[in-house]
N, C-alpha and C positions, 0 to 999 in steps of 0.2 A: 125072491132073489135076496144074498144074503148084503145086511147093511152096506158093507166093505167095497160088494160089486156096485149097489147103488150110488153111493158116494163118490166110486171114482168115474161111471157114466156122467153123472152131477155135473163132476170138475169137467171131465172133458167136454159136456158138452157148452158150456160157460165159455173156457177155449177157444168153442169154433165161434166164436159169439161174439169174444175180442178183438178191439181196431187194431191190433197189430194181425190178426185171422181175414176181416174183413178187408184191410189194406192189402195183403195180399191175394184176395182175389180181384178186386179192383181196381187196381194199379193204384191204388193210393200208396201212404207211407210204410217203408216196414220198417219194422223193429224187431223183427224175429231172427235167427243167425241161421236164416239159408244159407248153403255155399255159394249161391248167383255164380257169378263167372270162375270162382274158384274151383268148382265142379269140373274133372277133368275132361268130359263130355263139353262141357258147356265153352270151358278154354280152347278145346280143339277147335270148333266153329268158330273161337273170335280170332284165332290165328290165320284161320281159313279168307272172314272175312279181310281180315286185317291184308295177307300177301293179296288178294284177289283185286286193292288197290293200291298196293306198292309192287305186286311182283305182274298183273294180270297174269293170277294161277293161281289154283287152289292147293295148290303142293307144296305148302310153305315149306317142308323139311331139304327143300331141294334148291331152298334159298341160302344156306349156311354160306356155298361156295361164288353166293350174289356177289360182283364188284362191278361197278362204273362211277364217274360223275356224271351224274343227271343235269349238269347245268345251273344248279339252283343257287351258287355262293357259296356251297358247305364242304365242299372238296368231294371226293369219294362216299359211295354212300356203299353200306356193302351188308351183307349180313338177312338176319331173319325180319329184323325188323327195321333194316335201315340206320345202321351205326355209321355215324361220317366222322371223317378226317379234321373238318373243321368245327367241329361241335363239342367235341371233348368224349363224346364218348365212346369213340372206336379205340380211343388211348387210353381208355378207363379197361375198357376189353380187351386189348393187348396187353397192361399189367395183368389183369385177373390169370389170363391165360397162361403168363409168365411165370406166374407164382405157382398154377398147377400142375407146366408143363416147363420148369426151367431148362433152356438151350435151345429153348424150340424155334423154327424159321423167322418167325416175327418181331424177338425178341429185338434186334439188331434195326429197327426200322422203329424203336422207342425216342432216341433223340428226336429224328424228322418228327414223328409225329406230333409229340412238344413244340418241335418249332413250327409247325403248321397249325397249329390248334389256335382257329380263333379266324383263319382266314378260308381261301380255297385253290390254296397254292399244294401241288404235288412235289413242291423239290424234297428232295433225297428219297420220293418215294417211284413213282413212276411203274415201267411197266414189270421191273424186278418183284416190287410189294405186290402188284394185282399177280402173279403166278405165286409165290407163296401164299398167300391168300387163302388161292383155290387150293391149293397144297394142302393146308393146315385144316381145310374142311373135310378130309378124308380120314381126319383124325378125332375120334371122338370126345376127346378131352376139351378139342378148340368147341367142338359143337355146344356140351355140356357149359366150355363157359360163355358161349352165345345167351344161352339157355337163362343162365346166373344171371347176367347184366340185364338182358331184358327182364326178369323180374325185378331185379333189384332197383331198376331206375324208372321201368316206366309201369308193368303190370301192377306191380303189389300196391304203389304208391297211386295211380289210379283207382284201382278195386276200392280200398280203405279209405282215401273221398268220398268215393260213390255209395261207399255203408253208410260211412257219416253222413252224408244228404240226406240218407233216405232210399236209396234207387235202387232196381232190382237188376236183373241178367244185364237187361238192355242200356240201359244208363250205365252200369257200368262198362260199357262196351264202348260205349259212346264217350265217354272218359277216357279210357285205354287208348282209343284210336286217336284221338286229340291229343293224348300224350308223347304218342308215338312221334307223331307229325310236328306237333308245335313245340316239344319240352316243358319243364313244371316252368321256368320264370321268365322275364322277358316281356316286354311291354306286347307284345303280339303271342304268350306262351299260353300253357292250361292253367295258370293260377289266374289269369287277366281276362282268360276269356269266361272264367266261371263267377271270379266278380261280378262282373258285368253283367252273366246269365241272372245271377241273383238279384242283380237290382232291379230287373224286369217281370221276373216270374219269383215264387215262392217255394223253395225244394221243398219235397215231400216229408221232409225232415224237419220244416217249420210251419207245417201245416200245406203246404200248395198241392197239386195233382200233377202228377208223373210224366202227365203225357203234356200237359202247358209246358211246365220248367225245363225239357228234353227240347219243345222247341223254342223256346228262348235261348236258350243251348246254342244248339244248330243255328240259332239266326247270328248268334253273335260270333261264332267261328265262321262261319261261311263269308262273313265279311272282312275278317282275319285274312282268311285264304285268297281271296279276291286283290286284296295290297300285296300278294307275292306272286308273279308273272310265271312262277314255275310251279304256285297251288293254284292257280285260277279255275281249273277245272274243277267244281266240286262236284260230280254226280258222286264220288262217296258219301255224302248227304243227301242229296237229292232223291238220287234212284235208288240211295241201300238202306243209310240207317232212318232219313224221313219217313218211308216207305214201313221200315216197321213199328215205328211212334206210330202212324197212323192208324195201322191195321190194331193196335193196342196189345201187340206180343211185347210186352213187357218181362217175357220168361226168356223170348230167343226160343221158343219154341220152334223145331221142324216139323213142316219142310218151307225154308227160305228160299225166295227168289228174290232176286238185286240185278241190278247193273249197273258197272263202272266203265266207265270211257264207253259207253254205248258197246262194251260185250256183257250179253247175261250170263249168268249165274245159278247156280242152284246148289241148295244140299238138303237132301232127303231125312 
């Protein structure tokens, strides 16, 4: 065999020999630049997950033209991933959209929504804003900037913690969905709840195991969600993402089974 081939067998085999090689097959820490959820395979399943406990339905794309108030304090929630009226960031979403698609239906429901932001009051919007809504979801520019916001606020800024930690698919998953649900700040958000995770457990990032600090995680949202009478239901922990800390699919490998609100689930 000639030097050149034996040398680079050498290196590779060295490689698989490496704690950032073995961390990845043991759920411990990585350090290597898998794509994890970035993987557009791997994003479609967290999306899947993700509506299956905000929409009950695996057909998130069928959520663009979503609008109610769920009851919860936030006004309207509406969208792929749950953008509301009183959170700031359905207003953040109607600029973007603004600026993509100026004159469009929405545009004229900017004041309201300014002066709603922050509470769970519908004045100036009402049942006028929920028909253009559904309107503007037939439009694929409003979809596209669905698309934008939820990276820009809750995916990419999830994902990029969960490298920094350490975490693989599933931790990062479990990041995204917390951020979906809770926001980054806020005494009850995903910066508080992951304080918290860490003072109990050790991310894989500072030496701990993947599947303790995931649930340290989970115990410390779930109690989160418990103080708000409109999350109290967590079997999106319970019966989804507990369910697969435990089984040690730390890839989100299929085939998945879950259930939320007591309907199961599956993706092949």
């Amino acid at each position: 065999m000639p030097f050149a081939r034996r040398l680079q067998n050498t290196v590779r085999a060295l490689l698989d020999l490496s704690p950032a090689a073995a961390g990845a097959r043991e759920g411990g820490p990585r350090t290597g630049a898998a794509p994890g959820l970035r993987d557009p395979a791997k994003k479609e399943i967290a999306m899947r997950l993700v509506s299956s406990a905000e929409n009950s339905s695996l057909q998130w794309r069928e959520q663009y033209r979503y609008i109610e108030d769920i009851g919860d304090g936030r006004g309207y929630t509406a969208g792929i991933i749950g953008f509301c009226s009183g959170t700031g960031d359905m207003l953040e979403l109607v600029e973007h959209y603004g600026a993509a698609r100026p004159g469009n239906a929405l545009e004229r429901y900017l004041p309201a929504l300014r002066q709603v932001n922050g509470s769970d009051s519908h004045r100036g919007l009402g049942s006028g804003f929920v028909r253009d809504w559904q309107r503007a979801a037939q439009d694929r520019v409003f979809c596209e900037a669905q698309d934008h916001e939820r990276d820009r606020v809750y995916f990419d800024p999830a994902v990029r913690q969960a490298e920094q930690d350490g975490l693989g698919t599933l931790g990062q998953f479990v990041y995204y969905d917390a951020m979906v649900m809770h926001g980054a700040g806020g005494p009850d958000g995903f910066d508080a709840i992951r304080r918290a995770a860490l003072e109990r457990a050790a991310s894989p990032a500072r030496g701990g195991d993947q599947g303790t600090y995931l649930d340290a995680f989970l115990d410390v949202r779930r109690r989160t969600m418990k103080r708000e009478a409109a999350h109290e239901d967590t079997s999106r922990i319970d019966t989804a993402q507990r369910v697969f800390v435990r089984e040690g699919n730390f890839d989100l490998r299929t085939p998945l089974a879950w259930q939320v609100y007591g309907d199961s689930y599956r993706i092949d």
